[in-house]
DOTORLUM-505892 format. One record per residue (C-alpha): residue number from 1; x, y, z. Coordinates in Angstrom, 1 decimal, padded with zeros to 4 digits. Layout:
BEGIN
<pos = NUM | xx = X | yy = Y | zz = Z>
...
END
This chain:
BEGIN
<pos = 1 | xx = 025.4 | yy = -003.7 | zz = 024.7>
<pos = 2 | xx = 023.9 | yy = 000.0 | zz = 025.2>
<pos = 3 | xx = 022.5 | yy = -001.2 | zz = 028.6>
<pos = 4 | xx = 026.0 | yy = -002.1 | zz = 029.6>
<pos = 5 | xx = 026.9 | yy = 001.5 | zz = 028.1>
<pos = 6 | xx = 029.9 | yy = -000.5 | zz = 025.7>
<pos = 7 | xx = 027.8 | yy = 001.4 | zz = 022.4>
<pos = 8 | xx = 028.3 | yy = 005.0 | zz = 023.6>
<pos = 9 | xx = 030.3 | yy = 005.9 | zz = 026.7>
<pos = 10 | xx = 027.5 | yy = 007.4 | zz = 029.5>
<pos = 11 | xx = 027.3 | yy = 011.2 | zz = 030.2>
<pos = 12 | xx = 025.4 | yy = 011.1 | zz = 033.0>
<pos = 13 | xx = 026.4 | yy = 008.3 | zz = 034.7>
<pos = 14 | xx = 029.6 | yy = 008.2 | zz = 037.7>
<pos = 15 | xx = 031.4 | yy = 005.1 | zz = 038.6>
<pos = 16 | xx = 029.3 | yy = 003.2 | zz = 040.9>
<pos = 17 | xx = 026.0 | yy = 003.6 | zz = 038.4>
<pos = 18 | xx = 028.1 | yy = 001.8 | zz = 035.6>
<pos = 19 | xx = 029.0 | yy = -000.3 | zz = 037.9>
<pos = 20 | xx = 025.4 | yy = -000.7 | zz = 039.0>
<pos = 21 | xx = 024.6 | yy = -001.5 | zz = 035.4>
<pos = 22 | xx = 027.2 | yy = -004.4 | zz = 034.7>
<pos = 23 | xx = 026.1 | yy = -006.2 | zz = 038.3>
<pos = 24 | xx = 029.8 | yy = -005.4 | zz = 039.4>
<pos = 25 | xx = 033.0 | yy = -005.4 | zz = 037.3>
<pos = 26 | xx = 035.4 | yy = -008.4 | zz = 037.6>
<pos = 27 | xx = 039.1 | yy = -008.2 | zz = 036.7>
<pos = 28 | xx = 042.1 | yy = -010.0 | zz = 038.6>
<pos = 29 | xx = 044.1 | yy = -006.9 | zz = 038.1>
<pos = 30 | xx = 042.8 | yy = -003.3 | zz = 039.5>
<pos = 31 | xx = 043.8 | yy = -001.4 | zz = 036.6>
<pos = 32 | xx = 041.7 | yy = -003.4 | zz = 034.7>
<pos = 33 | xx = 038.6 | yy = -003.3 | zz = 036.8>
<pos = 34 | xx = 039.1 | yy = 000.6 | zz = 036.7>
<pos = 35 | xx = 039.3 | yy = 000.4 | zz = 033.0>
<pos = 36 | xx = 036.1 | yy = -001.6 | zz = 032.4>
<pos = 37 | xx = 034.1 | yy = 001.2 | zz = 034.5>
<pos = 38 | xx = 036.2 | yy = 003.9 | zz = 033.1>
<pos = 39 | xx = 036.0 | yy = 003.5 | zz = 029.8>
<pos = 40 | xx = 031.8 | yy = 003.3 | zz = 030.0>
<pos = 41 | xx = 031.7 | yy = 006.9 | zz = 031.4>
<pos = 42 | xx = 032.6 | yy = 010.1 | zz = 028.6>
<pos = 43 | xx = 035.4 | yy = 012.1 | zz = 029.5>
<pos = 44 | xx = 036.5 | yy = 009.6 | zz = 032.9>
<pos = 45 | xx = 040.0 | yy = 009.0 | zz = 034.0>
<pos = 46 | xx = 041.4 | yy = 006.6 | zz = 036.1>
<pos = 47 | xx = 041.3 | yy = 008.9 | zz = 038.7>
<pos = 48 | xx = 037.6 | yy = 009.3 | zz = 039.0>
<pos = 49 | xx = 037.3 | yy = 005.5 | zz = 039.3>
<pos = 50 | xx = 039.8 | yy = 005.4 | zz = 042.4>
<pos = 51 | xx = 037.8 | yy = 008.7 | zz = 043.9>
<pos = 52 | xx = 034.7 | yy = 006.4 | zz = 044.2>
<pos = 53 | xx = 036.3 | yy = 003.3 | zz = 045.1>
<pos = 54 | xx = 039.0 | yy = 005.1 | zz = 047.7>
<pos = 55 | xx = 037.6 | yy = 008.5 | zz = 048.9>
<pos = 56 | xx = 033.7 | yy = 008.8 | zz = 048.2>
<pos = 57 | xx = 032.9 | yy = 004.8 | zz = 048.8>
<pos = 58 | xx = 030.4 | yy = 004.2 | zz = 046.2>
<pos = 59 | xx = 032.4 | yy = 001.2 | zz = 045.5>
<pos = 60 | xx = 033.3 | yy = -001.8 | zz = 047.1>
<pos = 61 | xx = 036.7 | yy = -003.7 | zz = 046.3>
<pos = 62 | xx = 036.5 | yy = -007.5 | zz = 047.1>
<pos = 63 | xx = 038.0 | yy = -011.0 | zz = 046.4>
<pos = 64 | xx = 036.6 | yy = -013.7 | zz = 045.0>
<pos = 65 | xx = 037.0 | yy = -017.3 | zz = 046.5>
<pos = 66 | xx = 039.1 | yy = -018.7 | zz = 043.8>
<pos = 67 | xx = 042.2 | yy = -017.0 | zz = 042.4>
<pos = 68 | xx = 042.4 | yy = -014.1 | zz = 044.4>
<pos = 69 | xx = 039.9 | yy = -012.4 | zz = 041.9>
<pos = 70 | xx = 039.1 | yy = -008.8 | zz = 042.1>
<pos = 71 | xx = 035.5 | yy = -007.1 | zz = 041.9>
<pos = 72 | xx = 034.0 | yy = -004.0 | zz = 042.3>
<pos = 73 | xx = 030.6 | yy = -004.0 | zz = 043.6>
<pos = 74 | xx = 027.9 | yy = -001.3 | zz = 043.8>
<pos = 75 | xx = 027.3 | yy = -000.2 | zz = 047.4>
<pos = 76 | xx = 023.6 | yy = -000.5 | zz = 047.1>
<pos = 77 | xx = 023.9 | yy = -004.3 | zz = 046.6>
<pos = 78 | xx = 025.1 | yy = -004.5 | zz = 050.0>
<pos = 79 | xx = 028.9 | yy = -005.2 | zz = 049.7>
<pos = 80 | xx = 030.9 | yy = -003.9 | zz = 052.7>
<pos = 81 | xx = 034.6 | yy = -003.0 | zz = 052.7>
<pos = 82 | xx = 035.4 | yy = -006.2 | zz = 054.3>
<pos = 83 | xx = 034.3 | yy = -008.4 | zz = 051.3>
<pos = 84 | xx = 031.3 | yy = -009.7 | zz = 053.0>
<pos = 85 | xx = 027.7 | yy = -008.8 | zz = 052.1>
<pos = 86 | xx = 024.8 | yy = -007.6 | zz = 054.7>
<pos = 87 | xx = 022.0 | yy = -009.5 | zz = 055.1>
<pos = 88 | xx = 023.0 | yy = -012.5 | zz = 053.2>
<pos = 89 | xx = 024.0 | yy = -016.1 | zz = 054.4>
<pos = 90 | xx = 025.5 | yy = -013.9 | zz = 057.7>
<pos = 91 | xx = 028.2 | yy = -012.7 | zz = 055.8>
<pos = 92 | xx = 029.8 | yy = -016.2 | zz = 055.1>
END
């Protein structure tokens, strides 16, 4: 659970590191993937989740297959904006 920062919120870690940690976060509402990164960081607000996701593209929103399911990936696991991933299966 301290890996996953859920013991103690993370002082030196932003969005997309958290996000990093947990392999992605999965909600099927966006508030709630914002709050499961959120809450992992000390002294975050909603707003510095969005300013990754939105403005500074450390994250990457996409949809799952089934049930229009939300998650937010880590840039450096090679999501793109458009849902797919590079440099696997060809972006199927």
């Amino acid at each position: 659970m301290a890996r996953h920062a859920l013991t103690e919120p993370a002082a030196d870690l932003d969005p997309a590191e958290i996000a990093g940690l947990m392999c992605g976060a999965h909600a099927q509402v966006l508030s709630a993937a914002e709050l499961s990164i959120g809450r992992r960081i000390a002294g975050a607000t909603r707003a510095d989740v969005q300013r990754a996701l939105w403005e500074d593209r450390t994250l990457v929103k996409t949809f799952g297959p089934r049930r229009r399911s939300l998650r937010r990936a880590w840039r450096r696991f090679g999501a793109r904006r458009d849902g797919r991933r590079v440099g696997v299966g060809g972006g199927r």
